[in-house]
TORPA-927141 format. One record per residue (C-alpha): residue number from 1; residue in three letters; z, y, x. Coordinates in steps of 0.5 Angstrom, whole numbers, plus 500, padded with zeros to 3 digits. Layout:
N
<r NUM Ala <Z Y X>>
...
end
This chain:
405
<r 1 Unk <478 556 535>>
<r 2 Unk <473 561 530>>
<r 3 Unk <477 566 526>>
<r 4 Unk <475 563 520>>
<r 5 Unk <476 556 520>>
<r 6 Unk <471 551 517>>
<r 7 Unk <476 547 512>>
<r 8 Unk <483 550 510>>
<r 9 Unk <484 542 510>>
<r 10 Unk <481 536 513>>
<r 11 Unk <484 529 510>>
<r 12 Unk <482 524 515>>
<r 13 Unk <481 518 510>>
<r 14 Unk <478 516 504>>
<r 15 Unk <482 511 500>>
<r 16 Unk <488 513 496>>
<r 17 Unk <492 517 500>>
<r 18 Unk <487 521 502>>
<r 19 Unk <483 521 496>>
<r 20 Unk <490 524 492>>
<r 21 Unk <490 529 497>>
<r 22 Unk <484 532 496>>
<r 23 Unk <485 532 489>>
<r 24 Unk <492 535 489>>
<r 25 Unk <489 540 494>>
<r 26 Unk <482 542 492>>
<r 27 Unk <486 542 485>>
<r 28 Unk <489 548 488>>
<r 29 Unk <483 552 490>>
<r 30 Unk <483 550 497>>
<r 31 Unk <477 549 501>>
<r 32 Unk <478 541 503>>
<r 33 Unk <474 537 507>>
<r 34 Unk <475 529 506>>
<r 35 Unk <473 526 511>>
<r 36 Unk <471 517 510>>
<r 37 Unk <468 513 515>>
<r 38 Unk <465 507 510>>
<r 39 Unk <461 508 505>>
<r 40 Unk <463 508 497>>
<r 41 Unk <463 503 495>>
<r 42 Unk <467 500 500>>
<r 43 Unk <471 493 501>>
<r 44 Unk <479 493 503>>
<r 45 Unk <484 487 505>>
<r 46 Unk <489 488 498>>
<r 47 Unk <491 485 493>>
<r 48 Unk <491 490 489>>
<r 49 Unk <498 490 485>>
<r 50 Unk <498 496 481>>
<r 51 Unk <505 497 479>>
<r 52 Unk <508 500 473>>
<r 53 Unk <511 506 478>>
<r 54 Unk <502 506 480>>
<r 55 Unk <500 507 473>>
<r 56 Unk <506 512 472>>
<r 57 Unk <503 516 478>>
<r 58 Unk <495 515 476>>
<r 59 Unk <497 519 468>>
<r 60 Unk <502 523 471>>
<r 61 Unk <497 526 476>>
<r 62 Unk <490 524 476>>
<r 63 Unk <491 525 468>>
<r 64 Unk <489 517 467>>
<r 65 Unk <493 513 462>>
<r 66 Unk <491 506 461>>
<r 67 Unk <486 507 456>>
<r 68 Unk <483 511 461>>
<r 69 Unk <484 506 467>>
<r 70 Unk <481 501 462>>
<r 71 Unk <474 505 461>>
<r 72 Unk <473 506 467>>
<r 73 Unk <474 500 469>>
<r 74 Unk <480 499 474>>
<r 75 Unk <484 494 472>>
<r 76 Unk <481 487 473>>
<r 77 Unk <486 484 470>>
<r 78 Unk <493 484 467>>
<r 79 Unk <500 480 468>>
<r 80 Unk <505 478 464>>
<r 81 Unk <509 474 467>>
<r 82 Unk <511 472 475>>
<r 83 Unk <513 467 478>>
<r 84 Unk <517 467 485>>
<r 85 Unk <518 461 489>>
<r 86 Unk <523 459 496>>
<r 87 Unk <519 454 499>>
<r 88 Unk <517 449 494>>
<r 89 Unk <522 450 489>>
<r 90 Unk <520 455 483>>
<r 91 Unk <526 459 482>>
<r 92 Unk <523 463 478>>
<r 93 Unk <519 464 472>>
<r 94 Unk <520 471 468>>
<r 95 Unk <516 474 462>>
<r 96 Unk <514 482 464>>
<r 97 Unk <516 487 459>>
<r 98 Unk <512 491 462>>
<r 99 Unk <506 487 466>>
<r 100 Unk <503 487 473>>
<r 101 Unk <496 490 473>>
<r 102 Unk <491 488 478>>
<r 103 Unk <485 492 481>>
<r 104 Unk <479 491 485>>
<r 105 Unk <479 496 491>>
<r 106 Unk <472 498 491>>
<r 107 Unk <473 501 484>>
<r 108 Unk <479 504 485>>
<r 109 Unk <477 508 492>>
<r 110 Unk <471 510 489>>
<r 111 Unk <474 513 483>>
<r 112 Unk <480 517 486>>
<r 113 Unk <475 520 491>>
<r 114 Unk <469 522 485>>
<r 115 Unk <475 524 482>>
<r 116 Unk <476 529 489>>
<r 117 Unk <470 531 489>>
<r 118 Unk <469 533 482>>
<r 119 Unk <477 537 484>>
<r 120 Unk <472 540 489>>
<r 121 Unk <473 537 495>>
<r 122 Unk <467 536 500>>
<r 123 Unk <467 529 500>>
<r 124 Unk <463 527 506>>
<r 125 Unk <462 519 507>>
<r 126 Unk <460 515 513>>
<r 127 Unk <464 520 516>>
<r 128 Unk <469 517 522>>
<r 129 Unk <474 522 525>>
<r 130 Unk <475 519 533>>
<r 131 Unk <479 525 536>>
<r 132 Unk <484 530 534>>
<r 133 Unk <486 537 537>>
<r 134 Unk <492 539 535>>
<r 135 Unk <493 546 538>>
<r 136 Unk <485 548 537>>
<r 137 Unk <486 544 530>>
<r 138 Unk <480 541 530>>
<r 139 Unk <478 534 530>>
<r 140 Unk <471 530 532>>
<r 141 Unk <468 525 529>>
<r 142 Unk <463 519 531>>
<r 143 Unk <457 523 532>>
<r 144 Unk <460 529 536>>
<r 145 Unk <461 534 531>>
<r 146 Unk <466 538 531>>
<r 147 Unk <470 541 525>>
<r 148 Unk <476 546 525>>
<r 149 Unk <482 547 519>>
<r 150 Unk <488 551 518>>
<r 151 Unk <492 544 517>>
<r 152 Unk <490 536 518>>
<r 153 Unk <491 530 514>>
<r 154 Unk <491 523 517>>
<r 155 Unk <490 518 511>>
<r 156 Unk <486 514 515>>
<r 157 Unk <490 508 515>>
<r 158 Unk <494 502 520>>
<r 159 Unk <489 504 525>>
<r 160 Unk <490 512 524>>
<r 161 Unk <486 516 530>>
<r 162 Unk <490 522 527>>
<r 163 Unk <497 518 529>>
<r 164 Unk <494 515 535>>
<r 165 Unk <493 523 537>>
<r 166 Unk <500 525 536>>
<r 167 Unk <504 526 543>>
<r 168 Unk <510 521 544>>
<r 169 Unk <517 522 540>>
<r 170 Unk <513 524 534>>
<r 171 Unk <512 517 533>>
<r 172 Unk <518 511 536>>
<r 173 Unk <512 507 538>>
<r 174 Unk <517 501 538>>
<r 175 Unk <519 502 531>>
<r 176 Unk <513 502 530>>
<r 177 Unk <510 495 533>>
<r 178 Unk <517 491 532>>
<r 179 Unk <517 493 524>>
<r 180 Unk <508 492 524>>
<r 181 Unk <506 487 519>>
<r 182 Unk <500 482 519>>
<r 183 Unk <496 478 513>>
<r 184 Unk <491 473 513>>
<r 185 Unk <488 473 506>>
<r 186 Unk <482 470 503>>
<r 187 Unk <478 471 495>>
<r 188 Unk <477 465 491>>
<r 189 Unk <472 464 485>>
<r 190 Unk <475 462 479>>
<r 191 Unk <470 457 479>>
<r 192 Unk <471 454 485>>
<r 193 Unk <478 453 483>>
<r 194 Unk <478 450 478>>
<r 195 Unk <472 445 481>>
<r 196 Unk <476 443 488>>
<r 197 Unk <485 445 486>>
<r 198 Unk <489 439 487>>
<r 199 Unk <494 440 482>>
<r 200 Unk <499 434 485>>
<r 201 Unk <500 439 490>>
<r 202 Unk <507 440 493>>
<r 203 Unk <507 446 489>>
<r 204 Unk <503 446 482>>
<r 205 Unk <501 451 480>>
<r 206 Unk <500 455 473>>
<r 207 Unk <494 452 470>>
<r 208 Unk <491 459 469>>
<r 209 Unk <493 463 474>>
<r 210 Unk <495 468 470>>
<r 211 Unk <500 471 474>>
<r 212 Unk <502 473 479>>
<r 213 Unk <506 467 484>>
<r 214 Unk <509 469 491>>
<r 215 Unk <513 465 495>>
<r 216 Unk <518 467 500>>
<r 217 Unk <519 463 506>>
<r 218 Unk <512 462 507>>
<r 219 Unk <512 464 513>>
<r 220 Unk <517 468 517>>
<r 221 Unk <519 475 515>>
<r 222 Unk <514 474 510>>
<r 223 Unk <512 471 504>>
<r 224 Unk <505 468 501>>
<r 225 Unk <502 470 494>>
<r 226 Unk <497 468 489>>
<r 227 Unk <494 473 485>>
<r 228 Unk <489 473 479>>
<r 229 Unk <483 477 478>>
<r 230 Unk <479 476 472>>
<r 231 Unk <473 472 476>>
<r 232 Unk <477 470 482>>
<r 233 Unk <484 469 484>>
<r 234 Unk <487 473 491>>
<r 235 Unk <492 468 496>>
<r 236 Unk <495 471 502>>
<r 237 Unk <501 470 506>>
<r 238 Unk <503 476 512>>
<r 239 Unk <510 478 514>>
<r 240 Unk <513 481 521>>
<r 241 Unk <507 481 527>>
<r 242 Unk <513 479 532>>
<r 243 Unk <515 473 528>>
<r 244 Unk <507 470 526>>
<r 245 Unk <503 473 532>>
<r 246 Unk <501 466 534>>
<r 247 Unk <503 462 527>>
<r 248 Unk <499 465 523>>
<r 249 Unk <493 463 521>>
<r 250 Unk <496 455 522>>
<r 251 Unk <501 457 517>>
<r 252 Unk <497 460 512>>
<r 253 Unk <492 453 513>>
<r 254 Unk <499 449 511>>
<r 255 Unk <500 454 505>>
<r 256 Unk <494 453 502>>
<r 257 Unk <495 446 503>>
<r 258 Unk <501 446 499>>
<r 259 Unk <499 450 493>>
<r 260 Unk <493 445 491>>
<r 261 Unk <487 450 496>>
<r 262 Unk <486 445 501>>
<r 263 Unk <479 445 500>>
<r 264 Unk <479 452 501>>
<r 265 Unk <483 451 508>>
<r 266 Unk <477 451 513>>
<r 267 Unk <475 458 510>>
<r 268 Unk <476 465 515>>
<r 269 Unk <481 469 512>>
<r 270 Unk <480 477 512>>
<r 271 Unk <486 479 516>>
<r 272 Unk <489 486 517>>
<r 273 Unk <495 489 520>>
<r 274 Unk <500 493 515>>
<r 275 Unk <506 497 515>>
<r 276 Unk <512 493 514>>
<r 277 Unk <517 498 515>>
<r 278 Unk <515 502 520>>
<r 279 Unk <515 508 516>>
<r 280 Unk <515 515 520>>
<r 281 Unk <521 520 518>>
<r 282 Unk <518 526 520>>
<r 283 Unk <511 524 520>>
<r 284 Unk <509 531 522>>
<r 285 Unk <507 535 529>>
<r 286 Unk <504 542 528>>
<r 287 Unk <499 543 522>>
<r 288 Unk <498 536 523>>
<r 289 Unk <501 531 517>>
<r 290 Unk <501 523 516>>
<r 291 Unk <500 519 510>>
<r 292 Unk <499 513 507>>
<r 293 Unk <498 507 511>>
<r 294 Unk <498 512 517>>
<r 295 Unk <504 514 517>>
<r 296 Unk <507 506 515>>
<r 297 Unk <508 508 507>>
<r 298 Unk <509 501 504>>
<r 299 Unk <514 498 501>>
<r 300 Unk <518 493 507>>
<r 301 Unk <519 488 501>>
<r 302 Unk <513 487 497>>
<r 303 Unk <508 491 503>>
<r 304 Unk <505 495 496>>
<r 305 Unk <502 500 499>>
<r 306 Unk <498 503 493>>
<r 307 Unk <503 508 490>>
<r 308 Unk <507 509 497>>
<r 309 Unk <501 512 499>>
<r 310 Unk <499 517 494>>
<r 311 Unk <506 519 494>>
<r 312 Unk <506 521 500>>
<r 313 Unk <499 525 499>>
<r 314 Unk <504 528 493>>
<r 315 Unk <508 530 497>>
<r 316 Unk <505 532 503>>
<r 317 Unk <500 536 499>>
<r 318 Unk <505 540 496>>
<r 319 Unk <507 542 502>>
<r 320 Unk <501 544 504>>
<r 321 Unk <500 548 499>>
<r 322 Unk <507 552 500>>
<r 323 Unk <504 553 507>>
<r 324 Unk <497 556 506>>
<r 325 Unk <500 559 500>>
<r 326 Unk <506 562 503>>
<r 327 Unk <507 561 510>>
<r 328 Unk <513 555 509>>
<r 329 Unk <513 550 515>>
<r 330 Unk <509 544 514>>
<r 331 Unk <513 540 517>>
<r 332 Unk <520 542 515>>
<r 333 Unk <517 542 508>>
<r 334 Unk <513 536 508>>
<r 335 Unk <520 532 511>>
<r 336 Unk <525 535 507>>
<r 337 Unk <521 532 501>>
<r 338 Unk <520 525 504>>
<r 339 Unk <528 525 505>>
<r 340 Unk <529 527 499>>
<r 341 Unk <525 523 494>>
<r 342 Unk <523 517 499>>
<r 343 Unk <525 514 505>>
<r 344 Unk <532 513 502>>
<r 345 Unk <528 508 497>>
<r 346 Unk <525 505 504>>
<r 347 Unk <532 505 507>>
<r 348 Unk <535 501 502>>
<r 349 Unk <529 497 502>>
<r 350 Unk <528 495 508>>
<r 351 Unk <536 493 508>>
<r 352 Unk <534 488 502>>
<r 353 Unk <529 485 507>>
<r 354 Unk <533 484 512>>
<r 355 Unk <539 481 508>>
<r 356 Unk <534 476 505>>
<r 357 Unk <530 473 510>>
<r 358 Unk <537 472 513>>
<r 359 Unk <538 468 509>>
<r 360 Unk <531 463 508>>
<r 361 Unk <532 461 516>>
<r 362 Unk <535 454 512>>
<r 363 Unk <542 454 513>>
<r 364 Unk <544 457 506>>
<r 365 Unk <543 453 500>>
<r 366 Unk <537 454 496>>
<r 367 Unk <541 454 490>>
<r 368 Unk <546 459 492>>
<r 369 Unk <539 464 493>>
<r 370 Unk <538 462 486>>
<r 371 Unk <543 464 484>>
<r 372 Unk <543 471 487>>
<r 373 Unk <535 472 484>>
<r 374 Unk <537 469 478>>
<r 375 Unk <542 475 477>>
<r 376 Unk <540 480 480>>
<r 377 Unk <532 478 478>>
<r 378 Unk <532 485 471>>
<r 379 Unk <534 490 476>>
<r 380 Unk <530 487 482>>
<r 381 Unk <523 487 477>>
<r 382 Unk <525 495 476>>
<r 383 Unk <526 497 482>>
<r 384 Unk <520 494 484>>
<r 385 Unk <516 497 478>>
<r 386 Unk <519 503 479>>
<r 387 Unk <524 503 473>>
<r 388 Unk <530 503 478>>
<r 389 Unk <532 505 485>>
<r 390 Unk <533 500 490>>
<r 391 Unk <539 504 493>>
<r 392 Unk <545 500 491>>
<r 393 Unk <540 497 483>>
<r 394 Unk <545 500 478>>
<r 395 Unk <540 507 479>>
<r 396 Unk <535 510 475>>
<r 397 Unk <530 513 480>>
<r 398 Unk <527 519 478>>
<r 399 Unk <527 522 485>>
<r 400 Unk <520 516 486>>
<r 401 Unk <517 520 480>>
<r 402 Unk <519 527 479>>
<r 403 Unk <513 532 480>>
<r 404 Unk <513 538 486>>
<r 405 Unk <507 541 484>>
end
């Protein structure tokens, strides 16, 4: 390798992760290259949740409180309320004191990687990271070119190359595939619901569509949601690849069914694999770090992605950070800080979801669940919002949200 490298960090992967990662580090006067296969702006399978927990980190971070995110356009819609479901008996209707917003994908990806760019990150779209170098710490992209930097980041998603290039036992690969998820999801013009909805379906939904509704037990160690959009309205379902590998698309088709979308049943769904609760404990190998998507950060409850992966790009920034700066070790550094400020949430997540879809299998009575989600539905809201932590729910979790930088 070249004395002088070509970046001091290369950040594989320009959606959220990657973006606040090259923000935070270009930030820091260090010469970052973000390195993006697709073109801006760009199309993702997500419902775009962005819960309070994300719009805490987008003011605290990026500088963008909510009159910001409305200027510029990323919040398409704002929920109120929410609705929960087991099977086809609405269990819950609550009213938000603070709401869910939702967000279009290409939006936001292209604003977080503008914002890196004017960080002073070298943005370089239409540019696919396929194979990494670990001791020469470089890495080749589709057209050959061959880049070096001191340290690398994968943001590059479920199918990360970066992660992919990693030596066996620093990823359990079958943690990984036993906790992978799977969703099918399709986009619906608020016009054609209105036009073709059954509303004498098994399930009726609100007549606007106005906030978000998810169902447990729409598919095995899963759940379906309806999200709304101002011009549209999101329907998914996904849970544990194992549990839906072949039953899937047959199961959404009966799901749209029961909500009053059959006339949308014939439809393809885009569908992607996501993590589910394969989350990486020490992501890490030489000057190589995972975040995001890559390193299976998600929420193994909800599968909420967005905030899960900037945080993890907060944390493995700082850590690069105390590296090129001062010769701190990565990857002690950056693991030391997921288990102090994250992977404890994850943990105690994972434990909700495993105890939960326990008891969905149809041999506890639906209303003893009711009861139990009726109790604990305040805390259960904060802690998905980011109010409360997860671990035991009687917390208030600042280790989510306190600044390293």
């Amino acid at each position: 390798m070249r004395d002088q490298p070509d970046y001091d960090v290369i950040v594989a992967g320009g959606g959220p992760a990657g973006s606040t990662a090259a923000f935070l580090l270009a930030k820091a006067g260090h010469r970052v290259g973000l390195f993006e296969r697709a073109v801006y702006p760009r199309e993702k399978v997500c419902g775009g949740c962005l819960t309070q927990k994300s719009v805490r980190f987008l003011d605290r971070v990026f500088s963008l409180p909510l009159d910001a995110l409305r200027r510029e356009g990323l919040l398409d819609f704002t929920g109120k309320g929410c609705a929960l479901y087991i099977g086809n008996r609405r269990v819950l209707a609550e009213g938000l004191a603070e709401p869910f917003y939702f967000t279009r994908r290409d939006r936001y990806d292209a604003c977080l990687a503008l914002m890196a760019r004017e960080a002073g990150a070298e943005v370089r779209e239409g540019t696919e990271v396929t194979a990494v170098d670990h001791v020469q710490r470089t890495v080749t992209t589709a057209e050959g070119e061959r880049c070096s930097a001191r340290v690398i980041v994968g943001a590059d998603g479920i199918h990360s190359s970066v992660r992919r290039s990693l030596p066996e036992g620093v990823v359990d690969r079958q943690r990984w595939r036993r906790n992978l998820g799977l969703a099918l999801e399709i986009k619906i013009n608020r016009g054609e619901v209105e036009m073709h909805q059954n509303r004498e379906a098994a399930i009726p939904l609100d007549a606007d569509i106005g906030i978000p509704h998810v169902f447990l037990g729409a598919c095995p160690m899963g759940y379906g949601w309806v999200f709304p959009n101002t011009d549209a309205v999101i329907v998914g379902i996904g849970g544990l690849f194992e549990a839906n590998r072949r039953g899937l698309p047959g199961r959404f088709r009966e799901f749209l069914e029961s909500i009053g979308f059959a006339a949308f049943a014939d439809r393809k769904p885009a569908g992607c694999l996501l993590p589910f609760g394969n989350y990486t404990p020490s992501p890490a190998h030489e000057a190589t770090v995972l975040v995001g998507d890559a390193g299976g950060f998600t929420s193994p409850i909800l599968g909420e992605g967005i905030f899960y992966a900037q945080r993890t790009a907060e944390l493995a920034a700082h850590a690069i950070d105390r590296h090129l700066t001062s010769g701190a070790p990565l990857a002690a550094t950056y693991t030391f800080l997921l288990n102090r400020r994250l992977i404890p949430e994850l943990e105690a997540e994972m434990r909700i979801r495993d105890f939960l879809h326990s008891h969905l299998d149809g041999r506890t009575p639906v209303i003893l669940l009711r009861l139990l989600i009726r109790a604990t539905r305040r805390r259960v809201i904060d802690a998905v919002q980011g109010h409360r932590s997860f671990q035991g729910l009687f917390r208030r979790d600042e280790d989510l949200h306190t600044a390293v930088w």
